[in-house]
C-alpha positions as CSV (number, residue, x, y, z in Angstrom):
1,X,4.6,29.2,179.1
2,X,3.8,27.6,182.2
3,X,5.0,24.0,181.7
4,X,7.0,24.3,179.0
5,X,11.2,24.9,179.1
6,X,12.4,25.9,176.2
7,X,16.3,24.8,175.8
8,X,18.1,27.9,174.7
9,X,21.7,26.6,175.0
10,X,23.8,28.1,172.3
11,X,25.3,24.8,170.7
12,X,21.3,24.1,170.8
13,X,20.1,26.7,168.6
14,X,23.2,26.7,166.9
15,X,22.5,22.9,165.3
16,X,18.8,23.6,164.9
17,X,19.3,27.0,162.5
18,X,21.8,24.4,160.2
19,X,18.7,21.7,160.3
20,X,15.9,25.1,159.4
21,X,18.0,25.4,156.7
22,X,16.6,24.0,153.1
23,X,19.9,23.6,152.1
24,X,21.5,21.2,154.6
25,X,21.5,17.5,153.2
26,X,19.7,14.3,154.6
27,X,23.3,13.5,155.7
28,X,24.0,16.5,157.6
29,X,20.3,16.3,158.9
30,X,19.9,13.1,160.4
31,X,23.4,13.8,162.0
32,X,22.4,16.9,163.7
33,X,19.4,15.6,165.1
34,X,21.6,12.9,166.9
35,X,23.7,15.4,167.9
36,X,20.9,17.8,169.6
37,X,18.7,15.1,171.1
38,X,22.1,14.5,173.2
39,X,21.8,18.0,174.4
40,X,18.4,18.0,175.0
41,X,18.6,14.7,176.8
42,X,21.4,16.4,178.7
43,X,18.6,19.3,180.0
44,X,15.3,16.9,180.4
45,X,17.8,14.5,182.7
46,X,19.1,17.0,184.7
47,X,17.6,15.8,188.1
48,X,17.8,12.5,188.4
49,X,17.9,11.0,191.4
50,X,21.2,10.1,193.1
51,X,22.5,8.4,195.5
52,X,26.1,7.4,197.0
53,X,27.6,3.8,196.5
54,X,31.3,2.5,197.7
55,X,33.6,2.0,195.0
56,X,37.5,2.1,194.9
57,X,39.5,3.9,192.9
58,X,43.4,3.0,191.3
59,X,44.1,5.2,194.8
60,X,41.3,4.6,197.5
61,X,38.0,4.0,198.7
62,X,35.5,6.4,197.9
63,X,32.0,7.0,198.2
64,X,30.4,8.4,194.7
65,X,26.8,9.4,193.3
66,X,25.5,6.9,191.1
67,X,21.7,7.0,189.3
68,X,19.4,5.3,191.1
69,X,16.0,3.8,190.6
70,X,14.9,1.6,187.4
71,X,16.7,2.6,184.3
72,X,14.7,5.5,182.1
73,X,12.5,4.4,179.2
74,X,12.4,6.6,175.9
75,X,9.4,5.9,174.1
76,X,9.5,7.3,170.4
77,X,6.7,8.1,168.2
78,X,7.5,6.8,165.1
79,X,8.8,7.4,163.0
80,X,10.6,10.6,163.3
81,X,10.7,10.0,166.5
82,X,14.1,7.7,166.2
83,X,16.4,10.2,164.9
84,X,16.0,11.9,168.5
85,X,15.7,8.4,170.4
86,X,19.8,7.3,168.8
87,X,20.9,10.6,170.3
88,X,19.4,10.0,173.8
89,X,20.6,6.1,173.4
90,X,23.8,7.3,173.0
91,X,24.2,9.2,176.7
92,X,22.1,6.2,178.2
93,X,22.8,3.4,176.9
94,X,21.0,1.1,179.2
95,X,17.8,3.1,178.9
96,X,14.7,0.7,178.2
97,X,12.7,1.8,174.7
98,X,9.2,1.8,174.0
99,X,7.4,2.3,170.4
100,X,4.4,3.9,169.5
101,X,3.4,4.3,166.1
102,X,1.2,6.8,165.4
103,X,0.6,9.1,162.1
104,X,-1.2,12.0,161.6
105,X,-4.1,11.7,158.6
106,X,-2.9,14.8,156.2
107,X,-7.1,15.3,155.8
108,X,-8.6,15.3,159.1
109,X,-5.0,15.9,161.1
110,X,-6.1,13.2,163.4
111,X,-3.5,10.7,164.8
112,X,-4.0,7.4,163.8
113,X,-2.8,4.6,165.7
114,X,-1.0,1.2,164.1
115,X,1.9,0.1,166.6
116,X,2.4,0.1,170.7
117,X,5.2,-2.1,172.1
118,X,6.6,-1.1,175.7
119,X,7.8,-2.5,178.9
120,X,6.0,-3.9,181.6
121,X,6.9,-1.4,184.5
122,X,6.4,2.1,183.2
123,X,5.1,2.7,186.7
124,X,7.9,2.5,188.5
125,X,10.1,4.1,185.7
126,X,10.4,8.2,184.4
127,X,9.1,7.7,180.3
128,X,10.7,10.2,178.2
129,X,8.7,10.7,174.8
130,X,10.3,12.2,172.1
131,X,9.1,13.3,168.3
132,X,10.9,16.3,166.8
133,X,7.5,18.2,166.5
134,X,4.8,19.6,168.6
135,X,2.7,20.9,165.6
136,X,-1.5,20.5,166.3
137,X,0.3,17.8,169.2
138,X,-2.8,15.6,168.6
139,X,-0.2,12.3,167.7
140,X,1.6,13.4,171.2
141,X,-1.8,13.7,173.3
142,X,-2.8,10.3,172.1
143,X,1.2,9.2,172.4
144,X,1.1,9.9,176.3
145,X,-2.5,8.6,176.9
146,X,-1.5,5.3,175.8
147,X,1.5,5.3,178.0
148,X,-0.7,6.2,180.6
149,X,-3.4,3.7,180.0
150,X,0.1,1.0,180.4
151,X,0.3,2.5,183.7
152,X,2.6,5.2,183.1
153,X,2.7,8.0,185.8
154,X,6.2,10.4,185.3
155,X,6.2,10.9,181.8
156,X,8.1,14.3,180.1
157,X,7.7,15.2,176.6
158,X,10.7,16.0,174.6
159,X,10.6,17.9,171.3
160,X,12.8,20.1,168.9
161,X,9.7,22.7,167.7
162,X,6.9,23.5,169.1
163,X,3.8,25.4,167.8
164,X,2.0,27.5,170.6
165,X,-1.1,25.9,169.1
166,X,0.3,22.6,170.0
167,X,1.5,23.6,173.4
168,X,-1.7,24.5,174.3
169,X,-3.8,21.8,172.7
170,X,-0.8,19.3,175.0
171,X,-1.0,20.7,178.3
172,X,-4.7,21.6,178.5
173,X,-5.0,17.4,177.9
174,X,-1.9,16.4,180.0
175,X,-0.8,18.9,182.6
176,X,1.0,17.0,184.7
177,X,3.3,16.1,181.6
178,X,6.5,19.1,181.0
179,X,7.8,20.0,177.8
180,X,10.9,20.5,176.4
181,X,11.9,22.0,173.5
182,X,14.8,23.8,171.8
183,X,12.1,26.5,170.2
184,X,8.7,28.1,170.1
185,X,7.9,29.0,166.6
186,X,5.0,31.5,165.4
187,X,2.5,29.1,164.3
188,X,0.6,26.5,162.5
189,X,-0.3,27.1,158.9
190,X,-3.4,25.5,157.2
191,X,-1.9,22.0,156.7
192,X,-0.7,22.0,160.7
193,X,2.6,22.8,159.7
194,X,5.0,24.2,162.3
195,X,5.9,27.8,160.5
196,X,8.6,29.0,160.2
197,X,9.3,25.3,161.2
198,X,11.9,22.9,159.1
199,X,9.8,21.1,157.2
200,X,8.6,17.5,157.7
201,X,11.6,15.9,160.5
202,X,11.0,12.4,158.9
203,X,10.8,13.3,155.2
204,X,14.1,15.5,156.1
205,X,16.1,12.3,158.1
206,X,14.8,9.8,155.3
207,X,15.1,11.8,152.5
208,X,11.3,10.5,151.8
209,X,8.8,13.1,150.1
């Protein structure tokens, strides 16, 4: 799908069949989610900008790449969001971190909006938003068009399933915005529900029902 790259490394879809599983504990879980949000932080990172700076090392001077720019800034969608935003922390550290909470109303499958806190200068920064799921996408549209309205203008989307109902409903509204995600599943079922899916990330990382 034009857009969208789907992450098919095989330690990738190796974790994510252990998370499908019904079996695998909140323990094991919330583990393996920090563990593949690395990885996919590895792939949606992949070309940053460098440049060269002078530094010595225990045997000479050397010129080496270093990042440059203004640091990245995750911005999770809460609250399942987090388990992927602790992975990404992990590999950069000094990222900056926004919050957006947004959930989606199990009647109408409309996001609703209680929580926005961000830096200043998402302009001059590349956002990286991350949930685990792109199901109906509606809590992601209205995720990225705040960060927009904040001033964002290089945002990615970062996601462990996604729905080709959601794909399509994300990129017809942003489609200047790539995802990535580790799979594409078949589809939604009647209560937006990624199928064959994993269930509910959140209730699944906080062992919440």
């Amino acid at each position: 799908m034009d857009g969208v790259k789907v992450i098919d490394h095989p330690l990738v879809q190796h974790k994510l069949t252990i998370m499908r599983d019904r079996e695998t504990s909140t323990a094991s879980f919330r583990r393996l989610l920090r563990e593949i949000s690395t990885l996919l932080c590895y792939e949606v990172t992949r070309d940053l900008e460098l440049t060269e700076v002078e530094i010595e090392t225990p045997l000479q001077p050397m010129k080496a790449p270093i990042l440059v720019g203004k640091k990245l800034v995750f911005a999770s969608i809460l609250r399942a969001g987090n388990g992927l935003l602790e992975g990404m922390l992990d590999l950069v550290p000094a990222a900056r971190v926004a919050h957006i909470g947004i959930y989606r109303d199990h009647e109408t499958l409309q996001p609703v909006e209680y929580y926005f806190k961000a830096p200043q200068d998402l302009s001059d920064r590349l956002t990286i938003v991350v949930d685990p799921m792109l199901a109906t996408a509606n809590s992601s549209i209205a995720a990225v068009t705040k960060l927009k309205e904040r001033g964002a203008r290089d945002i990615r989307f970062v996601c462990l399933l996604a729905a080709p109902e959601g794909i399509a409903n994300f990129t017809a509204a942003h489609p200047d915005v790539p995802v990535f995600t580790a799979a594409i599943d078949d589809h939604l079922n009647e209560k937006g529900y990624i199928v064959p899916g994993l269930g509910d990330a959140g209730d699944r990382m906080y062992g919440t029902k």
